[in-house]
C-alpha positions, 0 to 999 in steps of 0.5 A: 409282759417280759419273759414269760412262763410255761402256763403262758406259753401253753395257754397261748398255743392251746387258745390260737386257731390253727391248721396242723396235719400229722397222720392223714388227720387234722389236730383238733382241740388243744395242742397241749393235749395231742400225743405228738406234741403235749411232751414236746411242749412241756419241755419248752415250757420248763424252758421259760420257766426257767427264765423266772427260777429265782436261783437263775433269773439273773442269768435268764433275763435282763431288766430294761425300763422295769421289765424283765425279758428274756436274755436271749433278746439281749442286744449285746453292746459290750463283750460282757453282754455277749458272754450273758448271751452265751451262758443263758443259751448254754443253760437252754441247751444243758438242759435239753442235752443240746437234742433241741435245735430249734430252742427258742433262742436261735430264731432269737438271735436272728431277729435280734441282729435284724432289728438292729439293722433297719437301714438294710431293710429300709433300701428295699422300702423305707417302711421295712426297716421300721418293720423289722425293729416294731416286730422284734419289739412285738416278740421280745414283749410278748417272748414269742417262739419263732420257727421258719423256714427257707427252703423250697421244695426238692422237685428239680434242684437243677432249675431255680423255682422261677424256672420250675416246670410248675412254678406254684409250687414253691412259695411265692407272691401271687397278689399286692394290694392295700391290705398286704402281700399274698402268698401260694405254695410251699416251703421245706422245713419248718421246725417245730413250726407247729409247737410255735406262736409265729413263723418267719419266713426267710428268703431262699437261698441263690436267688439269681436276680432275674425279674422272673424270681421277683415273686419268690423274693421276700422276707415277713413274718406272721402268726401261725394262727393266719388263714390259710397257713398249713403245716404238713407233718411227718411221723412223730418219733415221740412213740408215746412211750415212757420216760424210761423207754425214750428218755430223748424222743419222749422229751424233745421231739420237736417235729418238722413240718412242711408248710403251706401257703394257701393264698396267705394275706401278709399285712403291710406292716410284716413284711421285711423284704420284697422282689428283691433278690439281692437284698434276699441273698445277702440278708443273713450275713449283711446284717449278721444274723448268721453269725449271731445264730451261729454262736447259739448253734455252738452253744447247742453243739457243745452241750450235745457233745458234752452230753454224747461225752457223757453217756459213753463215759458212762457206757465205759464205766458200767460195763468196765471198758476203761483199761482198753487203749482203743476205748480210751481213744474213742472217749478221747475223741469226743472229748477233743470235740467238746474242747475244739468247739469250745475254743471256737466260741472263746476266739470268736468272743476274744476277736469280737467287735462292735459292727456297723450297725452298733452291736457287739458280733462275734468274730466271723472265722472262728464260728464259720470254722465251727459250723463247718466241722461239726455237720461231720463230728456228730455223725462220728460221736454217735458212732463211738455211741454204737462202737461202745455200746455194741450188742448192748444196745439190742439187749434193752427190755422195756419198762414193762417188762420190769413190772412183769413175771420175767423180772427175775431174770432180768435183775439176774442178766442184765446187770453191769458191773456197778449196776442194776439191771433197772440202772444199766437198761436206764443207761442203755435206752438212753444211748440207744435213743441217742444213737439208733432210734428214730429220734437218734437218726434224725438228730445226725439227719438234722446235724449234717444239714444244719446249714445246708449242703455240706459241699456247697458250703465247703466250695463257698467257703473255699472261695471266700477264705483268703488264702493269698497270704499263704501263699505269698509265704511259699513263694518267698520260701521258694525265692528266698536268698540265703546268705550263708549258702556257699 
């Protein structure tokens, strides 16, 4: 099959069973057709649409034995290849405005790098390194959208999920036999698990290699339609609103779930790792799935910076804040963070080099530096948003009233200065959707902990960046002879 269309990914999701809850009902019928998710699902399916424009094929797919197959599935062996990588995920995010984290091409990446590492997964069992390469072919075939998720549920942080006063509540091994791997509990948070083909459920995290976190140690992947598979959805932030009203949550509402195992059979041939911690721990960065992902994770970052950049320009110039120097700084502010992002994916594709397993990997720092910054710049970017926009972002009547007996007096006090009323309340719903609304909030939410607690990653990546250089040069300048000191 190769890459395939929007048709083919909605008729794909509408013919599979599934079990989705949201709003204390179960979804019945198609899941195209549902208010929480048909727009959702239309804008990933112009996403793979996008693979067949005949103005973007090229850029979107690669041919390999007279198949076309979507770019993102790429196995970068030359820097060439690398830069084909980063301009077809950078297309994905342009269009989306980088408001969609969990695009297709993230979870991509990682299955990518993985299947080009059997003989990680092969220590664990040899029939798991044939498993990963036959499911990346199985994905790549068919271009299937991948969730997942890692994280356990937050009952006691302070105690390892094998250590739990109720240790059936994280997701775990309960059963082995012929047929497969059976697993019960639950895990925290799959997005967009519910608008996807398959779910691939990655090792949680700092598992501490004691024979009681056995059972919570594995890696597979399976179908959403699989018995027993349960997502657990919160609120839809897609009010069901216009285009007009909601421009971002109205497109890309992407939704988050909590998933449940509800004694869930694994087949044999899905499963990548099991009952062993440390192949779990050190699965992302061994096979440098991380650093793949993380190079798609900036391409995301800077099209949202570039699109906060946008709006506020855009903001300036409606309402003619341009000649303030503390306006100037703000949109400055931004700018800088579209360039620093920038120059992190340039070094990390100049220093990039072919690693133990045959692909082309981007340098590590660069990225690892990235992904540390951003969790706090975005927060900062629409907070400008706010600042800029100010009472403006309250004054927003919806599209109704546009086509109401108050009409007038809109048109009358709601114009900018190169604007009309209908322009300037289209540019403003759009920054306050960006900035305040639920869709908004969530998007600084989901950016803060995008990798995870922020201060545990700061403390790992202290301990881990190599700083003894530095300070070998301080204590040579300390110690240093000057031979022309009298």
């Amino acid at each position: 099959m190769g890459a395939r269309t929007g048709k083919d990914y909605i008729e794909r999701l509408d013919s599979q069973p599934h079990d989705i809850w949201i709003g204390g009902k179960k979804v019945e019928g198609k899941l195209s057709e549902h208010p929480a998710f048909k727009n959702v699902i239309r804008s990933m399916a112009q996403l793979y649409d996008m693979q067949h424009d005949p103005q973007l094929q090229d850029e979107m797919t690669y041919e390999e034995n007279g198949v076309r197959y979507g770019t993102t599935f790429l196995v970068p062996r030359t820097k060439e290849d690398l830069v084909k990588r980063r301009k077809a995920m950078k297309r994905w995010a342009d269009w989306t405005g980088g408001m969609m984290g969990r695009s297709p091409d993230y979870l991509n990446s990682a299955l990518m790098a993985m299947s080009q590492a059997p003989a990680y997964f092969a220590q664990n069992n040899p029939a798991f390194g044939s498993n990963i390469q036959a499911y990346y072919e199985y994905v790549r075939e068919n271009d299937l959208s991948l969730t997942h998720t890692l994280i356990n549920p937050q009952v006691n942080r302070s105690r390892a999920a094998s250590q739990a006063e109720n240790q059936n509540v994280a997701a775990h091994v309960v059963d082995k036999n012929s047929q497969g791997v059976v697993i019960r509990g639950a895990r925290l948070l799959a997005t967009q698990g519910p608008i996807t083909d398959e779910i691939m459920v990655f090792p949680s995290t700092l598992l501490k290699g004691t024979e009681e976190d056995n059972p919570y140690s594995f890696a597979f992947a399976i179908p959403n339609s699989t018995p027993g598979l349960r997502y657990i959805c919160r609120e839809t932030f897609d009010y069901g609103k216009s285009h007009y009203d909601h421009p971002l949550g109205s497109r890309f509402e992407e939704m988050d779930a909590v998933v449940v195992f509800d004694d869930v059979l694994v087949p044999w041939d899905r499963v990548f790792l099991l009952e062993d911690a440390k192949l779990c721990n050190e699965l992302h960065m061994k096979t440098h799935a991380t650093i793949h992902m993380t190079y798609q994770v900036l391409q995301k970052n800077i099209a949202k910076a570039e699109f906060i950049l946008g709006i506020a320009e855009s903001i300036v110039d409606a309402i003619g804040i341009g000649q303030f120097q503390h306006v100037q700084e703000k949109v400055a502010e931004i700018a800088l963070a579209v360039e620093t992002m920038k120059a992190f994916v340039r070094a990390s594709e100049a220093d990039a080099a072919v690693d133990e397993w045959g692909v082309m990997t981007p340098a590590w720092a660069p990225l690892n530096a990235a992904r540390h910054i951003f969790p706090k710049t975005y927060p900062r970017l629409v907070e400008i948003i706010q600042l800029l926009g100010a009472s403006g972002l309250m004054a927003i009547p919806e599209e109704a009233d546009l086509h109401s007996d108050i009409r007038p007096d809109i048109d009358k006090y709601l114009v900018a200065r190169n604007l009309e009323a209908e322009e300037r309340l289209r540019l403003f719903r759009l920054a306050w959707d960006a900035s305040l609304s639920a869709f908004g909030s969530r998007q600084v939410l989901y950016e803060r902990y995008f990798f995870g607690d922020p201060v545990r990653m700061a403390s790992v990546y202290y301990s881990t960046y190599d700083k003894s250089p530095m300070v070998e040069r301080v204590k040579a300048l300390l110690h240093r002879d000057d031979p022309y000191d009298c």
